[in-house]
GUDREN-447708 format. One line per 8 residues: number of its first residue (from 1); for each residue x negated, y, z of N, C-alpha, C. Coordinates in nm, 2 decimals. Layout:
GUDREN-447708
NUM) X/Y/Z/X/Y/Z/X/Y/Z  ...
end
This chain:
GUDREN-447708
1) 3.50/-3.24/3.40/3.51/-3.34/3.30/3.60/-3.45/3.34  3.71/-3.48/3.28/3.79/-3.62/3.33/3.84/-3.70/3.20  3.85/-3.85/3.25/3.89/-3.96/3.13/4.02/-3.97/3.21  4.10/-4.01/3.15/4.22/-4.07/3.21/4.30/-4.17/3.13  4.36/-4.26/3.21/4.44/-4.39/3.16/4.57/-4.38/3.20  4.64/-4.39/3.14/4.82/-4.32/3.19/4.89/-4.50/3.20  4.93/-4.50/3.33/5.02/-4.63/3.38/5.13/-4.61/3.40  5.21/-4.69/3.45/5.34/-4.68/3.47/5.34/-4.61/3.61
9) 5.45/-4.58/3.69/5.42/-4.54/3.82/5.42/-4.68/3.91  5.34/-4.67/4.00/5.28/-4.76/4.10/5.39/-4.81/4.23  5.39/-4.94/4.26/5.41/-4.95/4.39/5.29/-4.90/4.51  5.43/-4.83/4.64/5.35/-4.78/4.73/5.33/-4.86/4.88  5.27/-4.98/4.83/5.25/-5.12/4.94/5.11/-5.11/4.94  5.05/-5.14/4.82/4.89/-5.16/4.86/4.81/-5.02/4.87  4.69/-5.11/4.93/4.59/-4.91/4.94/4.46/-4.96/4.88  4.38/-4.85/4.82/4.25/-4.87/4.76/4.17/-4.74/4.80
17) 4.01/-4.75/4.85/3.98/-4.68/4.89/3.83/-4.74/4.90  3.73/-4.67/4.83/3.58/-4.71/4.83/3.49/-4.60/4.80  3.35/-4.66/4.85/3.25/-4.56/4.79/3.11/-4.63/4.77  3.05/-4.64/4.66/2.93/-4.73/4.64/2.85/-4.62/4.58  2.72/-4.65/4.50/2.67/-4.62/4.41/2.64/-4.64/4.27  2.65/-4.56/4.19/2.68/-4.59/4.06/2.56/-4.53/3.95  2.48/-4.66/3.91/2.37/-4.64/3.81/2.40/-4.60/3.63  2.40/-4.48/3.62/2.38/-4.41/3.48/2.32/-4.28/3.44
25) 2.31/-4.35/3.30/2.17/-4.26/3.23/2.05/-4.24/3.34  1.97/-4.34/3.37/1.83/-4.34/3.47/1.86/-4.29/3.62  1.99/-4.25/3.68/2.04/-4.14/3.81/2.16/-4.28/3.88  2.11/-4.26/3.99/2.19/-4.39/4.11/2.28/-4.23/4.12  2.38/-4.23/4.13/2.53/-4.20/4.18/2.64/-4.19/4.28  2.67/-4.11/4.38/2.75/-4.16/4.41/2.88/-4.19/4.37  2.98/-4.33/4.37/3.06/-4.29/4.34/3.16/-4.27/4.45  3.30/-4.23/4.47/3.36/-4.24/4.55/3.54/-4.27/4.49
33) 3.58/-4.36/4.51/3.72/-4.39/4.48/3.83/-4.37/4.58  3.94/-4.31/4.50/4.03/-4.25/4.63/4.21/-4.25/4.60  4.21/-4.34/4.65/4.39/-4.33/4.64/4.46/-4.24/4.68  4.57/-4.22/4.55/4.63/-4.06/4.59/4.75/-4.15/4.52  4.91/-4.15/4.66/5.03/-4.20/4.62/5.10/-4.10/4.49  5.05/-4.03/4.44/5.09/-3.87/4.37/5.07/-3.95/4.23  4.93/-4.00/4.21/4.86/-4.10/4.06/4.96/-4.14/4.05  4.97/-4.09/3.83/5.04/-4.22/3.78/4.90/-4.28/3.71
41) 4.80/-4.22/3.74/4.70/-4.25/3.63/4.57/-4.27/3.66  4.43/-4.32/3.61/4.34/-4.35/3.65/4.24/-4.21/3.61  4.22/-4.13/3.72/4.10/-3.99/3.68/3.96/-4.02/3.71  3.89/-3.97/3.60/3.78/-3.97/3.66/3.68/-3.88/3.63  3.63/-3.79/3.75/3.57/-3.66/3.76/3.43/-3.66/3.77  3.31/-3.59/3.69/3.19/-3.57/3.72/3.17/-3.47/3.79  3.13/-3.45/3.91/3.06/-3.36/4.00/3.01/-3.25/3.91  3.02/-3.13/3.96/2.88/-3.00/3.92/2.78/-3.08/3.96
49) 2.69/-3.03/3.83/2.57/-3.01/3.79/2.57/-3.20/3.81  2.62/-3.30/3.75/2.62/-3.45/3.77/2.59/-3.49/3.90  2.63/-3.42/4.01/2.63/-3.50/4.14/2.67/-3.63/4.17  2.78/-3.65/4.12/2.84/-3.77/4.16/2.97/-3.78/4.09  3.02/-3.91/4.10/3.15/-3.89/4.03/3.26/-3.97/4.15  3.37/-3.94/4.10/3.49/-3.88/4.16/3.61/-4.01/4.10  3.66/-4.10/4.17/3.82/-4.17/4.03/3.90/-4.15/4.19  3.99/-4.06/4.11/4.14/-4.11/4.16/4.24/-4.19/4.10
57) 4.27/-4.26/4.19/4.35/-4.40/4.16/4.54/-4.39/4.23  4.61/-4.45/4.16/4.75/-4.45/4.22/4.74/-4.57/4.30  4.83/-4.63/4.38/4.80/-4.75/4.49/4.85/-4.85/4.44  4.80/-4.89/4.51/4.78/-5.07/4.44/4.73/-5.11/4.33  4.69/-5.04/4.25/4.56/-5.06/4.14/4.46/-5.15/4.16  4.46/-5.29/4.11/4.34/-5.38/4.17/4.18/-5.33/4.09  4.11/-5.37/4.21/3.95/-5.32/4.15/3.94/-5.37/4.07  3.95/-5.49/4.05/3.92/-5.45/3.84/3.94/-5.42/3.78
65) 4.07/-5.35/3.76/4.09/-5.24/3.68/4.03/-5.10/3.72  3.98/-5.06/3.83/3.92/-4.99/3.83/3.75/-5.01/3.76  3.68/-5.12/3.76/3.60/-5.16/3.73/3.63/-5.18/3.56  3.70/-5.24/3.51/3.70/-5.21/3.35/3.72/-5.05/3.31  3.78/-4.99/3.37/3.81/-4.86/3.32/3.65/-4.77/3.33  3.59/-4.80/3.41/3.43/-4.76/3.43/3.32/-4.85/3.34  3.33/-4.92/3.28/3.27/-5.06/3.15/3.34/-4.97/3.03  3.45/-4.95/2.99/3.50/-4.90/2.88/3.45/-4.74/2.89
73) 3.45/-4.66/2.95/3.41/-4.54/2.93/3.25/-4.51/2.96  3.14/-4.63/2.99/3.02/-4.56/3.00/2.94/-4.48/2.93  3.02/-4.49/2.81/2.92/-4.43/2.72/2.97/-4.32/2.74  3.07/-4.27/2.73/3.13/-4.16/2.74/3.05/-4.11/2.89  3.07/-4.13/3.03/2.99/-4.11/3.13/2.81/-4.08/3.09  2.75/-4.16/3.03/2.64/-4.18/2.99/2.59/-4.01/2.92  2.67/-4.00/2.86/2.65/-3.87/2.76/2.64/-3.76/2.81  2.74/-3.73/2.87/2.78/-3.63/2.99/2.67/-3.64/3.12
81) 2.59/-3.70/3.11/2.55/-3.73/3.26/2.39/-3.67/3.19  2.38/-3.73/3.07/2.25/-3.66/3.03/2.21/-3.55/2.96  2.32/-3.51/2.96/2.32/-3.34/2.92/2.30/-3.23/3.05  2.31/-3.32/3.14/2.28/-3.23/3.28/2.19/-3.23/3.31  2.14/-3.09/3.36/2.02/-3.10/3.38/1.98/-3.13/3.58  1.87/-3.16/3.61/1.86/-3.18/3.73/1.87/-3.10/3.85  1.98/-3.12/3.92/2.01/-3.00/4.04/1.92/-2.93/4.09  1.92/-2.79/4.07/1.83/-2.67/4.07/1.83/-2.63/4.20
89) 1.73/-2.66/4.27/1.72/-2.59/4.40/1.65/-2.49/4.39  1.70/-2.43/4.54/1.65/-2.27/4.56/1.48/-2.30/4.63  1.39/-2.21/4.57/1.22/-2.23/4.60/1.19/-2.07/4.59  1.04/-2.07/4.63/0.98/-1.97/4.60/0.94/-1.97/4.43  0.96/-1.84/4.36/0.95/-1.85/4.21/1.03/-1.84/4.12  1.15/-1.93/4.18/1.23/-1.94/4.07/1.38/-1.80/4.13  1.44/-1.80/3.99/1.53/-1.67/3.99/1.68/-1.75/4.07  1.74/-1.67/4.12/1.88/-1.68/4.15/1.96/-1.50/4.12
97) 2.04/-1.58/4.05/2.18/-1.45/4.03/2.24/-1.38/4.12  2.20/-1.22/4.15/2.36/-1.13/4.22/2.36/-1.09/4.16  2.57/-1.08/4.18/2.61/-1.01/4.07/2.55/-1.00/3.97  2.52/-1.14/3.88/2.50/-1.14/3.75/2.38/-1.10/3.72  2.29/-1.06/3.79/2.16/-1.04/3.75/2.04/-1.10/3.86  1.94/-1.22/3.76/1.88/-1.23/3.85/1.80/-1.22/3.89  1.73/-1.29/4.04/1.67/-1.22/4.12/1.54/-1.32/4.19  1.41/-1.29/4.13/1.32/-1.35/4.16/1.29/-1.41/4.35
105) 1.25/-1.51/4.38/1.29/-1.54/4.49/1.11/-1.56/4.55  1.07/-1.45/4.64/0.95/-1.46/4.66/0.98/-1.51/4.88  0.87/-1.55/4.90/0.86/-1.59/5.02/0.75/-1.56/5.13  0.79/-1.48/5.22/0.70/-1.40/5.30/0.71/-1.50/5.42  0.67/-1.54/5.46/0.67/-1.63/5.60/0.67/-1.58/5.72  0.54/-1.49/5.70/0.45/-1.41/5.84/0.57/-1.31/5.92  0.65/-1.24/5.80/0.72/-1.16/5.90/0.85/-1.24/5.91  0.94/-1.11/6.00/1.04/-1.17/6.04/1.15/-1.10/5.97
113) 1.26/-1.18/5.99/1.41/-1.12/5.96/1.44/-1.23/5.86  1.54/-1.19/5.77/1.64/-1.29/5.69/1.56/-1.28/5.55  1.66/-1.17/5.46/1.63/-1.18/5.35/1.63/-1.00/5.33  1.59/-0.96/5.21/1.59/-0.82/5.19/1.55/-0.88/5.04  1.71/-0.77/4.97/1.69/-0.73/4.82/1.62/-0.62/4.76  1.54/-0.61/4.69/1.46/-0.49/4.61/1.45/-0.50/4.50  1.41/-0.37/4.45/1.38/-0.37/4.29/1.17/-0.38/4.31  1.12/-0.48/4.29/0.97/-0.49/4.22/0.93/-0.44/4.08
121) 0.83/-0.50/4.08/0.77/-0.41/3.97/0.79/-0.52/3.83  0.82/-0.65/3.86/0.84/-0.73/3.80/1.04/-0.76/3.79  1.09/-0.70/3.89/1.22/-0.68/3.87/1.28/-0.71/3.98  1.43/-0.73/3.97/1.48/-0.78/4.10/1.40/-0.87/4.21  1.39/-0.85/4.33/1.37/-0.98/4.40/1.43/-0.96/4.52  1.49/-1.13/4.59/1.48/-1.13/4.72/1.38/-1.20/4.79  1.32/-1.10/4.90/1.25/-1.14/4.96/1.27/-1.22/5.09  1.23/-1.36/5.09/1.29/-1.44/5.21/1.20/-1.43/5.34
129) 1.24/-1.40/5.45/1.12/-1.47/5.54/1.17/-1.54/5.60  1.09/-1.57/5.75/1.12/-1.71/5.79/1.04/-1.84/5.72  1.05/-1.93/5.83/1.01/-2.06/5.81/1.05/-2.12/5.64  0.95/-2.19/5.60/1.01/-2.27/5.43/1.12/-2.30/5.43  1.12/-2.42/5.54/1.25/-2.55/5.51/1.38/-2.43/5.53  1.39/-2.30/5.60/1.52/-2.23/5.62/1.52/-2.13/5.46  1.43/-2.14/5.38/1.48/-2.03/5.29/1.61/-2.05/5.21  1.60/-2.18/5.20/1.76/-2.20/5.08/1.87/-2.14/5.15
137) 1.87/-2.22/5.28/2.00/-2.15/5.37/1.99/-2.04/5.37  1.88/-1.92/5.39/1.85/-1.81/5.42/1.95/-1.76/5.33  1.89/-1.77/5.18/1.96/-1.70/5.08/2.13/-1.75/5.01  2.12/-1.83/5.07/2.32/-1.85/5.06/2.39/-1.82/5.18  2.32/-1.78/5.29/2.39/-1.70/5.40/2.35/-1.55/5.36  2.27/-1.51/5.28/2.27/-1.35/5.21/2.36/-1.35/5.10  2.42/-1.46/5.02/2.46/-1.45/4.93/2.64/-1.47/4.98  2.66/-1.54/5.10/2.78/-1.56/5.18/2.80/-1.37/5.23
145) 2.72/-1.30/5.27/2.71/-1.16/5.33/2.81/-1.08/5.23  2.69/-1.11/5.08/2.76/-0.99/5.03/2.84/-0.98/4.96  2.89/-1.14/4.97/3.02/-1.23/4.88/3.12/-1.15/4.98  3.18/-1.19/5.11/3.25/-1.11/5.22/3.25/-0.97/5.18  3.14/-0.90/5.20/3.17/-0.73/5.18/3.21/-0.73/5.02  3.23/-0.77/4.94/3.26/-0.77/4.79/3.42/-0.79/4.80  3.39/-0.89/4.83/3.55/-0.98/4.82/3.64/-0.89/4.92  3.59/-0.89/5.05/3.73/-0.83/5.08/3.76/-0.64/5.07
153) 3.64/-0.58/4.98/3.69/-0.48/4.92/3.76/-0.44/4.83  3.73/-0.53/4.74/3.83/-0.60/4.60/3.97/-0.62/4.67  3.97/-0.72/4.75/4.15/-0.78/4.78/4.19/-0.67/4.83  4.12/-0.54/4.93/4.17/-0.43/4.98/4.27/-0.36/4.86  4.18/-0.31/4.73/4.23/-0.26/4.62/4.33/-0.33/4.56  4.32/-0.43/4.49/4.41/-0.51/4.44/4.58/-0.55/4.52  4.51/-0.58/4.62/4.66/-0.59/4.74/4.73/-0.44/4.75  4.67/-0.31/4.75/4.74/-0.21/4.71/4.81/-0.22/4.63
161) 4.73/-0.20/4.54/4.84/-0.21/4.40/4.96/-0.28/4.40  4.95/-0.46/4.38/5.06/-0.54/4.43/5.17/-0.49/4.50  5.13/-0.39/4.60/5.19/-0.40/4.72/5.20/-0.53/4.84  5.14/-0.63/4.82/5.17/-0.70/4.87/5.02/-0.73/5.01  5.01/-0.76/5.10/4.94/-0.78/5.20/4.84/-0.91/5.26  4.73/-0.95/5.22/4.68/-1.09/5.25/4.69/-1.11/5.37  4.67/-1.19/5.44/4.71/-1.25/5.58/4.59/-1.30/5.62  4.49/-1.35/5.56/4.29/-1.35/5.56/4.27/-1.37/5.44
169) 4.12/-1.35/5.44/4.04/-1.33/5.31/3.92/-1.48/5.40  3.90/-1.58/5.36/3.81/-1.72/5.38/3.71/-1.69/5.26  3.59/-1.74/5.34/3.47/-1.77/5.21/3.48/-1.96/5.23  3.46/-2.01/5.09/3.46/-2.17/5.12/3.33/-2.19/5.00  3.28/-2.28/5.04/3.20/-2.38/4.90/3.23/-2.49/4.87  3.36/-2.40/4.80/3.46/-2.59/4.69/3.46/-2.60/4.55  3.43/-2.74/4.51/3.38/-2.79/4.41/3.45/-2.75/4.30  3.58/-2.77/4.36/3.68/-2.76/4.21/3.75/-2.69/4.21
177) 3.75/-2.56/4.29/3.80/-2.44/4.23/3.74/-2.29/4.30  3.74/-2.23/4.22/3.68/-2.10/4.30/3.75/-2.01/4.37  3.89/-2.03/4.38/3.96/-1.96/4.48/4.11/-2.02/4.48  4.17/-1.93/4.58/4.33/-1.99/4.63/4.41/-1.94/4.64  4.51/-1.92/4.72/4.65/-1.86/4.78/4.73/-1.94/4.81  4.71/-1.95/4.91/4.84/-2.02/5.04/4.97/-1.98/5.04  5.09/-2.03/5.08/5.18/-1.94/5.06/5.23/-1.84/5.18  5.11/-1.84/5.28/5.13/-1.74/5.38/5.02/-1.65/5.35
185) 4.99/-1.65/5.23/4.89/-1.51/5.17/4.78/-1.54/5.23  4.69/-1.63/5.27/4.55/-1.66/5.29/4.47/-1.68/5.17  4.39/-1.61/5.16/4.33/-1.60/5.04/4.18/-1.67/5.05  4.14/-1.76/4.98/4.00/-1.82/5.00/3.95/-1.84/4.86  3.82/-1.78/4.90/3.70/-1.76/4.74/3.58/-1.86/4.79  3.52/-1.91/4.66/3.39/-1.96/4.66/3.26/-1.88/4.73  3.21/-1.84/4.78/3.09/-1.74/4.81/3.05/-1.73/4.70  3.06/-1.83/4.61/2.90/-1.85/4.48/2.97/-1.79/4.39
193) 3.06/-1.73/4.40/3.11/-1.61/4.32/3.03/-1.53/4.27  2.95/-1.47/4.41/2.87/-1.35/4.46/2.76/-1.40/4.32  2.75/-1.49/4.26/2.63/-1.50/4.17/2.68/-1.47/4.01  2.80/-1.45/3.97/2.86/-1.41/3.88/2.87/-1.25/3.87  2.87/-1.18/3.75/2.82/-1.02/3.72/2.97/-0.98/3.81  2.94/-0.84/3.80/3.10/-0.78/3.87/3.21/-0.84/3.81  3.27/-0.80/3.67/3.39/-0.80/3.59/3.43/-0.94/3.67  3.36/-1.08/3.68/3.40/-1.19/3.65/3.42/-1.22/3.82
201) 3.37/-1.14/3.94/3.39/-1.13/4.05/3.52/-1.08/4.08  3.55/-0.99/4.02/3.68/-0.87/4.00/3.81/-1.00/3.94  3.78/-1.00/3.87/3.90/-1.12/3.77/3.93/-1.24/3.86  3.83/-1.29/3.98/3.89/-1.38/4.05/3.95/-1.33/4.18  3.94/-1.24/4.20/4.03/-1.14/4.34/4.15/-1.12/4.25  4.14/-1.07/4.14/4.31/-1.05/4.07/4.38/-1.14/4.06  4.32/-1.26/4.02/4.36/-1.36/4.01/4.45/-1.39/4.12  4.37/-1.45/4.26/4.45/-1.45/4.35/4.55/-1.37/4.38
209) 4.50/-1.25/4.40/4.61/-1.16/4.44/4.76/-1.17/4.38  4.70/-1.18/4.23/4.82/-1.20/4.19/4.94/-1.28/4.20  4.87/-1.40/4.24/4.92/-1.50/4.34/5.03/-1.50/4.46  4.99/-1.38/4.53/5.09/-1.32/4.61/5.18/-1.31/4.58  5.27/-1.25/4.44/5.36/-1.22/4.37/5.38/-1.34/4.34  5.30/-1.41/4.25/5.34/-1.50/4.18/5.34/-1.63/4.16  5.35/-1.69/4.25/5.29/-1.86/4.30/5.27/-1.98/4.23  5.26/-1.91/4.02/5.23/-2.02/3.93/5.18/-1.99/3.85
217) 5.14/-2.03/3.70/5.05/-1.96/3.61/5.15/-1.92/3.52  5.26/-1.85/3.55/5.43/-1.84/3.39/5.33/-1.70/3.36  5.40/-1.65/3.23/5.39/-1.57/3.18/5.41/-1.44/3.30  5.49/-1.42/3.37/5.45/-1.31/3.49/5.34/-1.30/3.54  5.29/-1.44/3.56/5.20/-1.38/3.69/5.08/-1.35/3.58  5.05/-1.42/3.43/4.91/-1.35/3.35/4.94/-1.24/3.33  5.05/-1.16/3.31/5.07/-1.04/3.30/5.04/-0.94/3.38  5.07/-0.99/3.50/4.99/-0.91/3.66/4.89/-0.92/3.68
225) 4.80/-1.06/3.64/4.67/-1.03/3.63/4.58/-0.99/3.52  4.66/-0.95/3.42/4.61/-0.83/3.28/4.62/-0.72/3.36  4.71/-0.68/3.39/4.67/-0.53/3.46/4.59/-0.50/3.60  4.60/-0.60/3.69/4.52/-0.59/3.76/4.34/-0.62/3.74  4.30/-0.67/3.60/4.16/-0.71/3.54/4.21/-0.69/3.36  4.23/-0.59/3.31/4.21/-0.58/3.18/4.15/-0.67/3.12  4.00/-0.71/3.18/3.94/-0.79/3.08/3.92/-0.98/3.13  4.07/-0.99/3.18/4.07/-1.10/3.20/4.08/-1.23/3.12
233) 4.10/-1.20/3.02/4.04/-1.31/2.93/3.91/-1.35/2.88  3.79/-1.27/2.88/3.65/-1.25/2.90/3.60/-1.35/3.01  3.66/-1.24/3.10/3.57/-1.33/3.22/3.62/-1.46/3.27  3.76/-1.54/3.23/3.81/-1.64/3.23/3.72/-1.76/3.20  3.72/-1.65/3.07/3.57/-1.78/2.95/3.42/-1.77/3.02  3.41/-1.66/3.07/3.24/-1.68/3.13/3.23/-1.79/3.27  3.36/-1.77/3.31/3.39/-1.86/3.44/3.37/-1.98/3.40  3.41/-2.03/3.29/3.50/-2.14/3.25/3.34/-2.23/3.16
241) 3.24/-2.13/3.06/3.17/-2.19/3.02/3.00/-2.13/3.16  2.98/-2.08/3.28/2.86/-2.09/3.30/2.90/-2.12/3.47  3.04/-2.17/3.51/3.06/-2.19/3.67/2.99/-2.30/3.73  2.95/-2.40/3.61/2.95/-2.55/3.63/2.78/-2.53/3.71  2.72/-2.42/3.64/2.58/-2.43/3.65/2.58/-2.33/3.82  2.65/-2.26/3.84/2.64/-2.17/3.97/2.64/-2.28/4.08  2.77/-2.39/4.05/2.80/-2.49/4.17/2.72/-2.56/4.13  2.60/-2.63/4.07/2.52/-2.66/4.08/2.39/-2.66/4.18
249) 2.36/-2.53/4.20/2.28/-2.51/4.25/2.24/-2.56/4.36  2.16/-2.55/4.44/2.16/-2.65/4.56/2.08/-2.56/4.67  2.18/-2.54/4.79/2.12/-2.40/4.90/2.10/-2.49/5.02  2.07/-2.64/5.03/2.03/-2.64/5.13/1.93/-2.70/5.17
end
């Protein structure tokens, strides 16, 4: 979500750079303000799942203009902030997604080992063991596991095709995008991928890959990733309207 105020371009003498907290809709905030010489303009970004919010600033911008620009749009912030629901952590009981189906989250303490996926009688589950306080980690280091064996069997296939060769396949957990391409073919995916059904797993390896070839979004490179994900305009939109709630979640 971003508001933006378009200025002229900036002199590059002054610097601005803060982080406070910021009270809306009933939730202290963090905010964090950050000068980027690049701004012509005043952005401002709400976190997944309303964590915090985000203004990039061009330099030399005085705080009060940062400060009216946040007075003029609260309501706007306000609105957005309370349509979110409260960051969903991982427990015993509650469901988490693989591959798009999810999976009841039960907790064995007494024995040992990590996690193990099964089909119960009530449906998917994983079962965690180990200590309480380690289960969240538990299960996003099982969900890091099988994101890796997923992903780089995908870029195996897809890089065929291309013809073209990645240089590494990175797992990361970043906010604002679910994957990359370097221009020395390092390829880096979200892990929390691994919680999205196959197709929409599949569509972000093409994606990148496609990348390899084509290092922008022109009409070439959607074309190469139409053929390499047929149903890439589906899973675009499933990314696009349920990702907010995946980065959401809270594994630790």
């Amino acid at each position: 979500m971003i508001l933006s105020l378009f200025r002229s371009p900036p002199k590059k003498s002054a610097t601005l750079k803060a982080e406070r907290s910021y009270e809306v809709a009933g939730r202290v905030l963090p905010l964090l303000v950050m000068e980027n010489p690049r701004a012509t303009r005043l952005t401002l970004r709400i976190d997944a799942g309303g964590k915090g919010l985000r203004m990039t600033v061009p330099p030399g911008i005085p705080a009060r203009e940062v400060e009216k620009f946040l007075v003029r749009h609260e309501g706007w912030i306000e609105t957005r902030i309370a349509k979110m629901p409260d960051q969903p952590s991982v427990r015993p009981g509650v469901k988490v997604p693989v591959r798009g189906v999810p999976h009841l989250i039960v907790h064995e303490p007494a024995k040992r080992g990590t996690v193990r996926q099964e089909n119960g009688a009530e449906g998917p589950r994983l079962i965690v063991y180990g200590d309480r306080p380690h289960l969240a980690r538990r299960v996003g280091d099982f969900l890091k596991r099988e994101a890796r064996r997923d992903l780089e069997m995908l870029v195996a296939r897809h890089t065929a095709t291309v013809g073209r060769r990645a240089k590494a396949v990175r797992l990361k957990d970043t906010k604002s995008r679910w994957g990359s391409c370097t221009s020395d073919g390092t390829l880096s995916f979200s892990w929390r991928i691994m919680m999205a059904p196959p197709p929409v797993i599949d569509y972000l390896v093409a994606h990148e890959v496609a990348h390899l070839k084509e290092m922008n979004h022109g009409p070439k490179f959607w074309k190469l990733c139409g053929e390499l994900c047929p149903d890439t305009e589906r899973c675009r939109a499933w990314l696009k309207r349920n990702g907010s709630a995946l980065q959401a979640i809270d594994f630790s």
